[in-house]
N, CA, C and O atoms as a GROMACS GRO file, in nm:
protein
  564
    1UNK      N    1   1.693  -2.128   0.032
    1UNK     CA    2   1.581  -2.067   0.102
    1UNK      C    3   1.547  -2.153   0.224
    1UNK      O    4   1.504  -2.268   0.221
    2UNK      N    5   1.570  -2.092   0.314
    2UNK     CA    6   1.548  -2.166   0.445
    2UNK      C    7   1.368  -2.261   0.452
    2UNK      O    8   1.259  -2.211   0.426
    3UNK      N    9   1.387  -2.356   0.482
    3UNK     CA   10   1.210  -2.429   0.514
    3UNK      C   11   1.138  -2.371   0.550
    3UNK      O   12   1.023  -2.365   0.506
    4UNK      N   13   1.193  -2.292   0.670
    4UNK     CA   14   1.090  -2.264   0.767
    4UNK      C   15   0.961  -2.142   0.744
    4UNK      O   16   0.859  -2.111   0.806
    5UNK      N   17   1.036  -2.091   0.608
    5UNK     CA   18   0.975  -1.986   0.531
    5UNK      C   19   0.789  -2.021   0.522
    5UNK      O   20   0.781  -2.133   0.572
    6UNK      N   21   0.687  -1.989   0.493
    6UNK     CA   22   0.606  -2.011   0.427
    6UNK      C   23   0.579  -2.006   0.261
    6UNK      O   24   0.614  -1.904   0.202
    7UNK      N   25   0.514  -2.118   0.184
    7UNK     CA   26   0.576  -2.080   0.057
    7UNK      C   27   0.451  -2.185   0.052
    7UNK      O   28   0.446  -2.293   0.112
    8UNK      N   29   0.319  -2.112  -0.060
    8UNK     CA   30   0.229  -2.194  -0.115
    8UNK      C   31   0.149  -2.118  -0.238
    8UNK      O   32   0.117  -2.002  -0.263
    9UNK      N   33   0.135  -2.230  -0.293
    9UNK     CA   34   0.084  -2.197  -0.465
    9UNK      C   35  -0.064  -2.265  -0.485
    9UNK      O   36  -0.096  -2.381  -0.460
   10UNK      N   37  -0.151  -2.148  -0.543
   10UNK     CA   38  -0.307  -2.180  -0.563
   10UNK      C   39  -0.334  -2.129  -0.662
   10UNK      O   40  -0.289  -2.023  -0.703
   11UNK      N   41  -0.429  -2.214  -0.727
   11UNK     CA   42  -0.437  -2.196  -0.878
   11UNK      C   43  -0.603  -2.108  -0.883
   11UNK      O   44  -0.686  -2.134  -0.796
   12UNK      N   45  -0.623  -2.044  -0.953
   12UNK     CA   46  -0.748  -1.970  -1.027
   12UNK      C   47  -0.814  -1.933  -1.084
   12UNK      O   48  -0.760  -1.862  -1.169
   13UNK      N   49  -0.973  -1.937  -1.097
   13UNK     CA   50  -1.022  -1.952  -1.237
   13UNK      C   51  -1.074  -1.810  -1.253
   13UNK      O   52  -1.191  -1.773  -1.244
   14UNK      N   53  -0.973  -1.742  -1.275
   14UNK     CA   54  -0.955  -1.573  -1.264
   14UNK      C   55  -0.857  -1.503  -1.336
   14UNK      O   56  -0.745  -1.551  -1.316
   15UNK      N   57  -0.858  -1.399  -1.418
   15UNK     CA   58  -0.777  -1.368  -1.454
   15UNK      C   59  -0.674  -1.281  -1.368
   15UNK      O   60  -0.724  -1.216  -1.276
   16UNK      N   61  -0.501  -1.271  -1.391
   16UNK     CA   62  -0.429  -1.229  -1.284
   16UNK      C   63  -0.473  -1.090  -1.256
   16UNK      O   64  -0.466  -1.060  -1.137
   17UNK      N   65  -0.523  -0.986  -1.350
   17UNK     CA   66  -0.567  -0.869  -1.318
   17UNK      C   67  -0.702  -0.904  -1.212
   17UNK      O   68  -0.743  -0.794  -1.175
   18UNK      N   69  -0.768  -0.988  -1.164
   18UNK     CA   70  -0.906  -0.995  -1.107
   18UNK      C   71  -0.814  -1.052  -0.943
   18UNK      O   72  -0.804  -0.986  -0.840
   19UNK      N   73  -0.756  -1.196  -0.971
   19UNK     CA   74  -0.663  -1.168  -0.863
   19UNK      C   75  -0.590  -1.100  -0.793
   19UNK      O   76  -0.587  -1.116  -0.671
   20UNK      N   77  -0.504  -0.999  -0.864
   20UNK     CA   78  -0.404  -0.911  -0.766
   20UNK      C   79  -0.533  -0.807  -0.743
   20UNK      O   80  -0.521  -0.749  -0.636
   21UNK      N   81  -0.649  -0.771  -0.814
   21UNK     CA   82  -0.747  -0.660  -0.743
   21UNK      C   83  -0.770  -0.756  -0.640
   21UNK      O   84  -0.724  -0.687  -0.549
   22UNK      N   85  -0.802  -0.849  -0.589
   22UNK     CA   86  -0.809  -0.877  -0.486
   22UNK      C   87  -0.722  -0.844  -0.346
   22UNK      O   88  -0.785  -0.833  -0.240
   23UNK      N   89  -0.632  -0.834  -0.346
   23UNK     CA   90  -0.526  -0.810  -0.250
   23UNK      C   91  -0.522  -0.663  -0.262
   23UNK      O   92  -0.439  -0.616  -0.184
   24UNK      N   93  -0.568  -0.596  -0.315
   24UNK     CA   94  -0.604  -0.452  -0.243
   24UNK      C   95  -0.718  -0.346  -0.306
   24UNK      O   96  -0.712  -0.225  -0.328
   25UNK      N   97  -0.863  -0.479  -0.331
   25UNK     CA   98  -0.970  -0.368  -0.332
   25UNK      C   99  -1.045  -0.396  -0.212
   25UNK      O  100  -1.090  -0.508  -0.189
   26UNK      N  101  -1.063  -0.285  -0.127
   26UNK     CA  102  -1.080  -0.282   0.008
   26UNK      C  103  -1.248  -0.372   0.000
   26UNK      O  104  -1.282  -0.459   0.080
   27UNK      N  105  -1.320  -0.330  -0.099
   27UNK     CA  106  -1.459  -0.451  -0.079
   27UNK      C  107  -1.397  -0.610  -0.068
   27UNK      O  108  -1.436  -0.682   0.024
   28UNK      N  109  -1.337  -0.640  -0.128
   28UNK     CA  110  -1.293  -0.772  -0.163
   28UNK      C  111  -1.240  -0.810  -0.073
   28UNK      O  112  -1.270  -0.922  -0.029
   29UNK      N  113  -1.120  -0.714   0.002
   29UNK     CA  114  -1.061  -0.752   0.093
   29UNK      C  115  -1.168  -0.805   0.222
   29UNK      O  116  -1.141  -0.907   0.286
   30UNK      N  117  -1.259  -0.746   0.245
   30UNK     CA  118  -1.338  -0.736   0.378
   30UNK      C  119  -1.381  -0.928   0.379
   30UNK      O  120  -1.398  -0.995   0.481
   31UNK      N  121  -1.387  -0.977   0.237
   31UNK     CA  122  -1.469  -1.106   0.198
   31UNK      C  123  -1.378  -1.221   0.212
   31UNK      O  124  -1.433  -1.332   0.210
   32UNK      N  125  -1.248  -1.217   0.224
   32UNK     CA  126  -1.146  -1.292   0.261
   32UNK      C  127  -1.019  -1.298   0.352
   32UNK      O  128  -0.975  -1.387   0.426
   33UNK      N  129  -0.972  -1.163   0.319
   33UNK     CA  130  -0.819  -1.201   0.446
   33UNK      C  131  -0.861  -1.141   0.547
   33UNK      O  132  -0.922  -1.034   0.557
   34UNK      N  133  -0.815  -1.235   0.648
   34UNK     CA  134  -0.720  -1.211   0.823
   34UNK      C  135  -0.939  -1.303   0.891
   34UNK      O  136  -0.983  -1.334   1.001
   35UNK      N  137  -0.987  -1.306   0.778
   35UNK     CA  138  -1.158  -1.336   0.845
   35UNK      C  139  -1.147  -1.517   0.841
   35UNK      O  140  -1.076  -1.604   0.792
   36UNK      N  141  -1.285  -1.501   0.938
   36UNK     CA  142  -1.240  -1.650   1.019
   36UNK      C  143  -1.401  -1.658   1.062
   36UNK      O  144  -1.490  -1.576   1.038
   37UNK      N  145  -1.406  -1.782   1.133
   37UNK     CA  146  -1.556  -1.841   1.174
   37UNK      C  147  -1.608  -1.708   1.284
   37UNK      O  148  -1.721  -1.660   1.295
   38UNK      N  149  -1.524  -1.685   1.333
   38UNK     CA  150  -1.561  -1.599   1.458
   38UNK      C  151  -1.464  -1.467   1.454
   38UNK      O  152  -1.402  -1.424   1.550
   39UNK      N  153  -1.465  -1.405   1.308
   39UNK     CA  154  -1.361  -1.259   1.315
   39UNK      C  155  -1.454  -1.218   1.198
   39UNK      O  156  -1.531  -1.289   1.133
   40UNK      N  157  -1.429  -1.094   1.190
   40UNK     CA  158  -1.467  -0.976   1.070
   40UNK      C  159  -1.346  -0.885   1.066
   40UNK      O  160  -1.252  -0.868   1.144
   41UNK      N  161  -1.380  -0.832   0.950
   41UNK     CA  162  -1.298  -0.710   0.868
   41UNK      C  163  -1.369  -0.561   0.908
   41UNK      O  164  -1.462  -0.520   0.838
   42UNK      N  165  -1.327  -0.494   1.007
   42UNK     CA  166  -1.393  -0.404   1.034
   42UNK      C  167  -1.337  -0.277   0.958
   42UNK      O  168  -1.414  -0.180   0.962
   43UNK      N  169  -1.227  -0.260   0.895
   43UNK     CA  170  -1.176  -0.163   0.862
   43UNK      C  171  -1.023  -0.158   0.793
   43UNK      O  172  -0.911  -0.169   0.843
   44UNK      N  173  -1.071  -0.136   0.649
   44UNK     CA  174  -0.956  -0.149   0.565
   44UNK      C  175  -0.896   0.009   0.527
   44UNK      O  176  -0.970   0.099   0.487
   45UNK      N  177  -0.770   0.022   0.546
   45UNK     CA  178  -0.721   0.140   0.506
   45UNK      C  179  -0.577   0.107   0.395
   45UNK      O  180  -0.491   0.027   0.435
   46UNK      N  181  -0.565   0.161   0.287
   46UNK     CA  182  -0.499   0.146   0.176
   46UNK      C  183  -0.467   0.243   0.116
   46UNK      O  184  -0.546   0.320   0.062
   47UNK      N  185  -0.305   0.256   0.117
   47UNK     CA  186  -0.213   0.372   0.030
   47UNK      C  187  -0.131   0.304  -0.056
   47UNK      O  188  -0.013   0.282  -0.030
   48UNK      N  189  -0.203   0.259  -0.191
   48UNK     CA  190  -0.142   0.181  -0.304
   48UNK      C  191   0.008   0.262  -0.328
   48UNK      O  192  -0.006   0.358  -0.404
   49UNK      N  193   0.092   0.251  -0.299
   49UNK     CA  194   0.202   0.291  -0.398
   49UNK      C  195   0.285   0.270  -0.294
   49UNK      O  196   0.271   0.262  -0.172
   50UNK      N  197   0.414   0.260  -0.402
   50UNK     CA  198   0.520   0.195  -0.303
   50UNK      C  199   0.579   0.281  -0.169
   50UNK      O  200   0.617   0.398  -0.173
   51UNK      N  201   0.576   0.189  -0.044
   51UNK     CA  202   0.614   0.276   0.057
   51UNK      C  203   0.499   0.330   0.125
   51UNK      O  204   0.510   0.373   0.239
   52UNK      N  205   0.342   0.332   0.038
   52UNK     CA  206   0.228   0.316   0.137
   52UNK      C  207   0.209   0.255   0.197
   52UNK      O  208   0.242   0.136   0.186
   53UNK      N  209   0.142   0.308   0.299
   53UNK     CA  210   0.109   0.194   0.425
   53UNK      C  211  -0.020   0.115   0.418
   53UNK      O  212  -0.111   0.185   0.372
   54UNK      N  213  -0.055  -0.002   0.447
   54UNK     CA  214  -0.185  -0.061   0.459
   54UNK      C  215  -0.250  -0.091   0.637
   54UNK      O  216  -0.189  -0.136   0.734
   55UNK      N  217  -0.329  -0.066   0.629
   55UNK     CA  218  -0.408  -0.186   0.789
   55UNK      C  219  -0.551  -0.271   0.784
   55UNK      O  220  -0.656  -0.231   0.734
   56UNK      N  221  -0.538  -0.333   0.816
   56UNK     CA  222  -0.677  -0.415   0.776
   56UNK      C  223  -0.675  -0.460   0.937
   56UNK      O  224  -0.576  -0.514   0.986
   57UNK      N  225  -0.804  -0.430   1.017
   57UNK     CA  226  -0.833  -0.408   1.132
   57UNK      C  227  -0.979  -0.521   1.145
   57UNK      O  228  -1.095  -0.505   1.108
   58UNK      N  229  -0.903  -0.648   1.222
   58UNK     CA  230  -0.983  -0.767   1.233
   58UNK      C  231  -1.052  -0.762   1.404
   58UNK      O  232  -0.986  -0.743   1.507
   59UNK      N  233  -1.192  -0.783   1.393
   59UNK     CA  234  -1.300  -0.788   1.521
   59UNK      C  235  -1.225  -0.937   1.535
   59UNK      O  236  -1.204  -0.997   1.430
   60UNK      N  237  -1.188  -0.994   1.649
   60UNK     CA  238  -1.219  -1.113   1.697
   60UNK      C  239  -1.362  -1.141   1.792
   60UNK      O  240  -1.347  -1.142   1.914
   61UNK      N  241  -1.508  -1.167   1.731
   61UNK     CA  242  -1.596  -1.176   1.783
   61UNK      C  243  -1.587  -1.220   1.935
   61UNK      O  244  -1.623  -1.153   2.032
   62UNK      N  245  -1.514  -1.386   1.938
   62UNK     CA  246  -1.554  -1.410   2.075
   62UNK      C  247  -1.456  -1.389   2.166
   62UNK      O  248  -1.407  -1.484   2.227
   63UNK      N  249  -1.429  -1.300   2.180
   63UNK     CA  250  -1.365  -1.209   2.298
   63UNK      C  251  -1.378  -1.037   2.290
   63UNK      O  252  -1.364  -0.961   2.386
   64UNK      N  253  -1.403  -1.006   2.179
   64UNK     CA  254  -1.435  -0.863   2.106
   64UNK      C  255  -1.297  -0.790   2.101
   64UNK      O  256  -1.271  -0.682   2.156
   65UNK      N  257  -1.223  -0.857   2.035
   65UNK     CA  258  -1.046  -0.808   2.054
   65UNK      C  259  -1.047  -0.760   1.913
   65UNK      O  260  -1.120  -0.803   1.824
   66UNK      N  261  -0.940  -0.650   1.901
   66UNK     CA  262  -0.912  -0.609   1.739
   66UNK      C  263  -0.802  -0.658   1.745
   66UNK      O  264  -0.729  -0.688   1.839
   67UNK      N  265  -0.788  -0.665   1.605
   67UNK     CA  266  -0.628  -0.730   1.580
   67UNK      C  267  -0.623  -0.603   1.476
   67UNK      O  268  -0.718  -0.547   1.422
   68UNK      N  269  -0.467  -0.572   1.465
   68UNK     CA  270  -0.457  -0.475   1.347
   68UNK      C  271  -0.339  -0.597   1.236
   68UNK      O  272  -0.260  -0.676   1.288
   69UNK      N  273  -0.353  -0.585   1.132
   69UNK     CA  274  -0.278  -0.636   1.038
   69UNK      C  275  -0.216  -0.488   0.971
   69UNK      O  276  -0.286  -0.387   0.964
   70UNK      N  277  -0.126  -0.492   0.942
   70UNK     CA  278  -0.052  -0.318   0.884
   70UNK      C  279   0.130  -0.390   0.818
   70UNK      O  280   0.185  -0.498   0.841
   71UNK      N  281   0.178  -0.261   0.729
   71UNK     CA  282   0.246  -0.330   0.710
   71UNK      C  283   0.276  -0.180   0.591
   71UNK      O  284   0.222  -0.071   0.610
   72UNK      N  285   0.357  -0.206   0.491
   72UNK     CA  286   0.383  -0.102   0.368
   72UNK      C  287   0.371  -0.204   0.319
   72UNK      O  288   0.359  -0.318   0.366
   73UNK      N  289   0.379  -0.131   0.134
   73UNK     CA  290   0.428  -0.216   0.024
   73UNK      C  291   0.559  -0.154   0.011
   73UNK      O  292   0.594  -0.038   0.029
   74UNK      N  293   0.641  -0.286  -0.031
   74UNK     CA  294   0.759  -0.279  -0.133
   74UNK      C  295   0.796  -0.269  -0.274
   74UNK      O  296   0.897  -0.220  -0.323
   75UNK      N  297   0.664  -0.342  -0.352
   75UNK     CA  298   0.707  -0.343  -0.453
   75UNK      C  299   0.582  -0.346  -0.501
   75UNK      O  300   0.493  -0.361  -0.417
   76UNK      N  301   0.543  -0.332  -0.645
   76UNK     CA  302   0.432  -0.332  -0.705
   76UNK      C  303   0.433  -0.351  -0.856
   76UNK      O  304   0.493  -0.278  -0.935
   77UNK      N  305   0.374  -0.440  -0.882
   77UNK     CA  306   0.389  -0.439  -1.037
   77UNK      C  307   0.243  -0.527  -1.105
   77UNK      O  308   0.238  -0.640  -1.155
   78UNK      N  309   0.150  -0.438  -1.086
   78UNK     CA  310   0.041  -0.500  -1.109
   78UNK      C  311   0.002  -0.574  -1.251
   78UNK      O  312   0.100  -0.539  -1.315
   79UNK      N  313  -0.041  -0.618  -1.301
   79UNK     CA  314  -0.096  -0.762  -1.180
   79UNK      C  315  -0.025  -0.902  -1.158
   79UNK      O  316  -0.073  -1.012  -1.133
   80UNK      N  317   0.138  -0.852  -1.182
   80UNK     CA  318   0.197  -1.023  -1.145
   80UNK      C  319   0.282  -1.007  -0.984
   80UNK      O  320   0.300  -1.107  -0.915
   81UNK      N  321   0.324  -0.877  -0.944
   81UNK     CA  322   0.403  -0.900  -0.794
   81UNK      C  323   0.323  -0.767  -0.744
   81UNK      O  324   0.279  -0.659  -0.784
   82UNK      N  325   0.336  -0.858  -0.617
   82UNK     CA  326   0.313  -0.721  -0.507
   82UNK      C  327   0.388  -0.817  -0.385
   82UNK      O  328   0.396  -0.936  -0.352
   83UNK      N  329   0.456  -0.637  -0.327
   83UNK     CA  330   0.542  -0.767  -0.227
   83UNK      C  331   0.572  -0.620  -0.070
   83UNK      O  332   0.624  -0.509  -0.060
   84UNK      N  333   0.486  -0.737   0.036
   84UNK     CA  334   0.440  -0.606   0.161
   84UNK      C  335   0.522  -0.660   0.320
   84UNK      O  336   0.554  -0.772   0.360
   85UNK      N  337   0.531  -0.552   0.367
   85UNK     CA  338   0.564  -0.593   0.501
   85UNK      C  339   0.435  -0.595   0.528
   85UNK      O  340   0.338  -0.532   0.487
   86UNK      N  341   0.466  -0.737   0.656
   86UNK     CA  342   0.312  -0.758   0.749
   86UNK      C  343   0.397  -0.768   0.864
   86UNK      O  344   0.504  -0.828   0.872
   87UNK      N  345   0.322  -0.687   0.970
   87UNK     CA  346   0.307  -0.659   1.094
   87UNK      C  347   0.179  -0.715   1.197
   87UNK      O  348   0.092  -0.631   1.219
   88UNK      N  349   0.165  -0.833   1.253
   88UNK     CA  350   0.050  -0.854   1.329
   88UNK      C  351   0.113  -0.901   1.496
   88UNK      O  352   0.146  -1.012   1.538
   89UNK      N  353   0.114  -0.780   1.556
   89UNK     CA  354   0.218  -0.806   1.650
   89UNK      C  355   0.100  -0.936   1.791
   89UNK      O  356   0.131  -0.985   1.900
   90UNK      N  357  -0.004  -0.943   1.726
   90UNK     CA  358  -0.101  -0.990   1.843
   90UNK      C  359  -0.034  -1.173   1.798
   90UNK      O  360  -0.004  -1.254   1.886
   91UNK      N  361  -0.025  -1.196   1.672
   91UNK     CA  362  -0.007  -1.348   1.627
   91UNK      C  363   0.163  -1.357   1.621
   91UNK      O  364   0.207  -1.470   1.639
   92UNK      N  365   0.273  -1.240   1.595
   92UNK     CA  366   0.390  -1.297   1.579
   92UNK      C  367   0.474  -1.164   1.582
   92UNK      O  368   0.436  -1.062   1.525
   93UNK      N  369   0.578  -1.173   1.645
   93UNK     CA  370   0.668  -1.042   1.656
   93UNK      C  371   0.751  -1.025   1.561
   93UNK      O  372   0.804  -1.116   1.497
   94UNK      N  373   0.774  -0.868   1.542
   94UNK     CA  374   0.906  -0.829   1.439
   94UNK      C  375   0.788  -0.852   1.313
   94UNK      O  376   0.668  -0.882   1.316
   95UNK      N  377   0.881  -0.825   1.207
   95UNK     CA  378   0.857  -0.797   1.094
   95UNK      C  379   0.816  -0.868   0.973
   95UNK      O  380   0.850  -0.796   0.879
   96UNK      N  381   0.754  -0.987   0.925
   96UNK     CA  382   0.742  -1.009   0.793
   96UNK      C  383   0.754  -0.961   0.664
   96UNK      O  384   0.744  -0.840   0.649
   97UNK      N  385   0.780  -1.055   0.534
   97UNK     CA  386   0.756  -0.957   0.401
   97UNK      C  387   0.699  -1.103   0.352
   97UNK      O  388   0.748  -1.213   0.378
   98UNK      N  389   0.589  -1.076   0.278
   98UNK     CA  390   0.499  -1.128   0.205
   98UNK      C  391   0.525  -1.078   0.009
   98UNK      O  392   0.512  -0.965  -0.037
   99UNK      N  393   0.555  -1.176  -0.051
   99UNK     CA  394   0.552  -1.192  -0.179
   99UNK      C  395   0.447  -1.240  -0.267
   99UNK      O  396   0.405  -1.349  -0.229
  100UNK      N  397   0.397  -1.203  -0.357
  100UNK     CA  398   0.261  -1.206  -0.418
  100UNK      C  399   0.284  -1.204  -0.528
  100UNK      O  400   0.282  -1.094  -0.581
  101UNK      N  401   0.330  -1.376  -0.651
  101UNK     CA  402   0.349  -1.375  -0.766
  101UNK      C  403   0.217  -1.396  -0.854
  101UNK      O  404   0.119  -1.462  -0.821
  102UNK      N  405   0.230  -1.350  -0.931
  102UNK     CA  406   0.043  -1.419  -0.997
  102UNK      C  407   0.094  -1.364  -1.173
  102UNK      O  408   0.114  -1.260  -1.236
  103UNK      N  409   0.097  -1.552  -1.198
  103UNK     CA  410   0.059  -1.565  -1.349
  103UNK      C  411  -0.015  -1.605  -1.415
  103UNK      O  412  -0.115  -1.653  -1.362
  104UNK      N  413  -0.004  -1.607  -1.551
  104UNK     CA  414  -0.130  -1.605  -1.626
  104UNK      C  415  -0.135  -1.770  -1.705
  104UNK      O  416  -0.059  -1.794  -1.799
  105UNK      N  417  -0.248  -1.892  -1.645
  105UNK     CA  418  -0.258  -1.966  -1.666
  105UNK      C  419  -0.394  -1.979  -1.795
  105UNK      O  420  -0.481  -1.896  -1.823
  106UNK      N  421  -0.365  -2.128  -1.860
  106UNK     CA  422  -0.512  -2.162  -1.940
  106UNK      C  423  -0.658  -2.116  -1.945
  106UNK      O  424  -0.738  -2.058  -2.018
  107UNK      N  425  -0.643  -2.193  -1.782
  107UNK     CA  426  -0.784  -2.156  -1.693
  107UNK      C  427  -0.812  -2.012  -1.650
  107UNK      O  428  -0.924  -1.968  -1.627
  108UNK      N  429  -0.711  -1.953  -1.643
  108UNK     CA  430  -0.695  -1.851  -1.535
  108UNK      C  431  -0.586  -1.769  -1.445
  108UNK      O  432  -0.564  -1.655  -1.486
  109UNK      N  433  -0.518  -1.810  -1.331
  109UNK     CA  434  -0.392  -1.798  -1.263
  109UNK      C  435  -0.378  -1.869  -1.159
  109UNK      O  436  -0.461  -1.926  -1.089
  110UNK      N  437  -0.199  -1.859  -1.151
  110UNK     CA  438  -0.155  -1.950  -1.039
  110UNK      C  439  -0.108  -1.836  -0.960
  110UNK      O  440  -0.074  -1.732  -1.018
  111UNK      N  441  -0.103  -1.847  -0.836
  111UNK     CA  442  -0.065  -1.715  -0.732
  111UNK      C  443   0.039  -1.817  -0.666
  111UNK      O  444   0.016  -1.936  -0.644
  112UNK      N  445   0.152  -1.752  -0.640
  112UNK     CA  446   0.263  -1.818  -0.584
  112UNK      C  447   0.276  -1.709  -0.442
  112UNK      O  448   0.274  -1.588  -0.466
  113UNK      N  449   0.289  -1.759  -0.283
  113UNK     CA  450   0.280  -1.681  -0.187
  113UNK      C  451   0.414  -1.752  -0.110
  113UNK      O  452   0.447  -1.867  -0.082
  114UNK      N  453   0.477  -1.596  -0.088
  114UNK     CA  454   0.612  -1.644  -0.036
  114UNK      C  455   0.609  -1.554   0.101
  114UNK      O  456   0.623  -1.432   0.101
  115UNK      N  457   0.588  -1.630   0.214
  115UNK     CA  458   0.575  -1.493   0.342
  115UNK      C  459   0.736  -1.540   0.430
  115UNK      O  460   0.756  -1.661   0.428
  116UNK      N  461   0.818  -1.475   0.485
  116UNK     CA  462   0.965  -1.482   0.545
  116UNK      C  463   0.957  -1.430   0.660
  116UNK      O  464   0.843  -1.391   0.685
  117UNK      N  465   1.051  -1.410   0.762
  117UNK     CA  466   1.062  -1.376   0.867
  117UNK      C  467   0.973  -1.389   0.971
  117UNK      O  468   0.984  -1.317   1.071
  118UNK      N  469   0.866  -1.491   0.956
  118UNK     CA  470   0.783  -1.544   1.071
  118UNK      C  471   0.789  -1.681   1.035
  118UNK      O  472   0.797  -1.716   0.917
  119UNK      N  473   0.784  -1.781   1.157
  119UNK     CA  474   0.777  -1.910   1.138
  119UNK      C  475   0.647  -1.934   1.083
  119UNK      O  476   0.547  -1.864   1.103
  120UNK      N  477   0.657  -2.105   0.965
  120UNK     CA  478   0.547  -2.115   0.932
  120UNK      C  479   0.430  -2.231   1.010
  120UNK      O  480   0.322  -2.288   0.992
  121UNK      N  481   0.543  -2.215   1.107
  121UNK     CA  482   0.406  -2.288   1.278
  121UNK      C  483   0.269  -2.173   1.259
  121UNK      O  484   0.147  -2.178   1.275
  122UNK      N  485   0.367  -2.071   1.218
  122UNK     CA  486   0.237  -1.949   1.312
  122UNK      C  487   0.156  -1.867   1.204
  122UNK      O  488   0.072  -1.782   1.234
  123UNK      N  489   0.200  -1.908   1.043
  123UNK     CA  490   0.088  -1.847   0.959
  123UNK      C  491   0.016  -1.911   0.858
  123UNK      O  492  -0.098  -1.893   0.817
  124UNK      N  493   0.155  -2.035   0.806
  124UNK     CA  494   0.083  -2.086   0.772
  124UNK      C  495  -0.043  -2.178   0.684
  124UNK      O  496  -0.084  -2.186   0.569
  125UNK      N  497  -0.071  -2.235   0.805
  125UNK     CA  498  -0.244  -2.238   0.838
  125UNK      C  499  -0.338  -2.159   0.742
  125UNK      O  500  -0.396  -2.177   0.635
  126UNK      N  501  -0.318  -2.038   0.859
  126UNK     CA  502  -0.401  -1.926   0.822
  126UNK      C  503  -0.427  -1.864   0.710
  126UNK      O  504  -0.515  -1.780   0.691
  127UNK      N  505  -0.306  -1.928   0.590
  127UNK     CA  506  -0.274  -1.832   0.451
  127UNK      C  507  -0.328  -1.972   0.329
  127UNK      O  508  -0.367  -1.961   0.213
  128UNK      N  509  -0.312  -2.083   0.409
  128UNK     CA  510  -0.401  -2.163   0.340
  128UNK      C  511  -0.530  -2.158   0.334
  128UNK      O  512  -0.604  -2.178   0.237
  129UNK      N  513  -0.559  -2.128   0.456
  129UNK     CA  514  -0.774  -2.125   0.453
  129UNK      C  515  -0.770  -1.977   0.398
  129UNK      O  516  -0.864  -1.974   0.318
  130UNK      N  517  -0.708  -1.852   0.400
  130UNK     CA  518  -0.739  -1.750   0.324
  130UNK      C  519  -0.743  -1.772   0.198
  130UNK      O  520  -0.853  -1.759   0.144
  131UNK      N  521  -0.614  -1.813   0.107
  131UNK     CA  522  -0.639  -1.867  -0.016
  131UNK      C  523  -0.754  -1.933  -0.031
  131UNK      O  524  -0.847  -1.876  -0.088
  132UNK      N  525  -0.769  -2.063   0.015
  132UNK     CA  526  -0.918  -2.105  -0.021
  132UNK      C  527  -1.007  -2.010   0.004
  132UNK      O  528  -1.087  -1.994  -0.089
  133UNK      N  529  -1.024  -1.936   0.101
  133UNK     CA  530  -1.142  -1.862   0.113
  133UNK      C  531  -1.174  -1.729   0.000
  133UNK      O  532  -1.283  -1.676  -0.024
  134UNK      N  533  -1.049  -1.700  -0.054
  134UNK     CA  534  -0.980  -1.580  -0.160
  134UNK      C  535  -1.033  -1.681  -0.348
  134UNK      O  536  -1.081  -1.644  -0.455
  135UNK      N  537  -0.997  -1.775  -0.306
  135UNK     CA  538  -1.115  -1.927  -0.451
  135UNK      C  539  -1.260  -1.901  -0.436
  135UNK      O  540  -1.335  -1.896  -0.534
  136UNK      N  541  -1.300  -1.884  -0.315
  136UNK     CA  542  -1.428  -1.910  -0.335
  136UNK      C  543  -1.509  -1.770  -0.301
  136UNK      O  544  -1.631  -1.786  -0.299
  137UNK      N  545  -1.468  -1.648  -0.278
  137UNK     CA  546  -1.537  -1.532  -0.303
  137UNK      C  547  -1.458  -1.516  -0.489
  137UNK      O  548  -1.547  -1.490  -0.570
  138UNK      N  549  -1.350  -1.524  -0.540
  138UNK     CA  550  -1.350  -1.451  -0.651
  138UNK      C  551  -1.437  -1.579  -0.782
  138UNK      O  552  -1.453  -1.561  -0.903
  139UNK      N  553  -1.481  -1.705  -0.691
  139UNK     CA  554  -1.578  -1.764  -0.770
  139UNK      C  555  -1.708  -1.772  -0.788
  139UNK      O  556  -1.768  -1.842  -0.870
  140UNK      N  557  -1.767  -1.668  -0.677
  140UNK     CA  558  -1.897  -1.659  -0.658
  140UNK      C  559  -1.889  -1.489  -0.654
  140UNK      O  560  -1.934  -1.420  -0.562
  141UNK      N  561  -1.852  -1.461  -0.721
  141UNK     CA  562  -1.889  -1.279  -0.754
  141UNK      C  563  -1.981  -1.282  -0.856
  141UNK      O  564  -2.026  -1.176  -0.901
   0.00000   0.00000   0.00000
């Protein structure tokens, strides 16, 4: 597996069914991914099944820019894989696929995130402070 991949593992005091609802119940979603000090979630659209399409449509406040995040799913197997193309042509060109393992730990779960075909100069970052930020809304619900 090439390095350059993105590939990070976060643990949770959640069960894996409460986790993978995270990654596509559109309330939940609005409370963690693609959001930032100065962005919002203005608009989540979701066609669960394989080969549906998703978009999650981010305000960048200080400039008032949308970003669209979009993409299908590939695979689905709730609640241990879900595995999507991401498309954010404003942060990185061509195509990504994002992998979404989530098992069932002591405490709770470990989510294993495998994203490919974009360098991980350019996401990341960004998939680390989401995870944390994805810890601390499903710990304060």
């Amino acid at each position: 597996m090439p390095s350059d991949n993105v590939s990070l593992t976060f643990t949770y005091l959640a069960s894996p069914e409460i986790v993978f609802g995270a990654w596509i119940n559109e309330d939940l979603i609005h409370k963690w991914m693609f959001v930032g000090p100065t962005s919002e979630i203005v608009n989540v659209d979701i066609d669960l099944k394989v080969q549906g399409k998703f978009s999650i449509l981010e305000l960048e406040k200080s400039n008032n820019e949308y970003i669209d995040h979009y993409g299908q799913y590939v695979e689905i197997n709730r609640p241990h894989k879900l595995v999507f193309t991401l498309f954010v042509p404003k942060h990185f060109s061509g195509e990504s696929v994002v992998t979404i393992e989530i098992s069932k730990t002591e405490s709770g779960s470990e989510l294993k995130l495998l994203q490919t075909g974009v360098s991980k100069d350019v996401t990341e970052d960004s998939w680390r402070k989401m995870l944390g930020q994805l810890k601390l809304t499903l710990e304060n619900q």
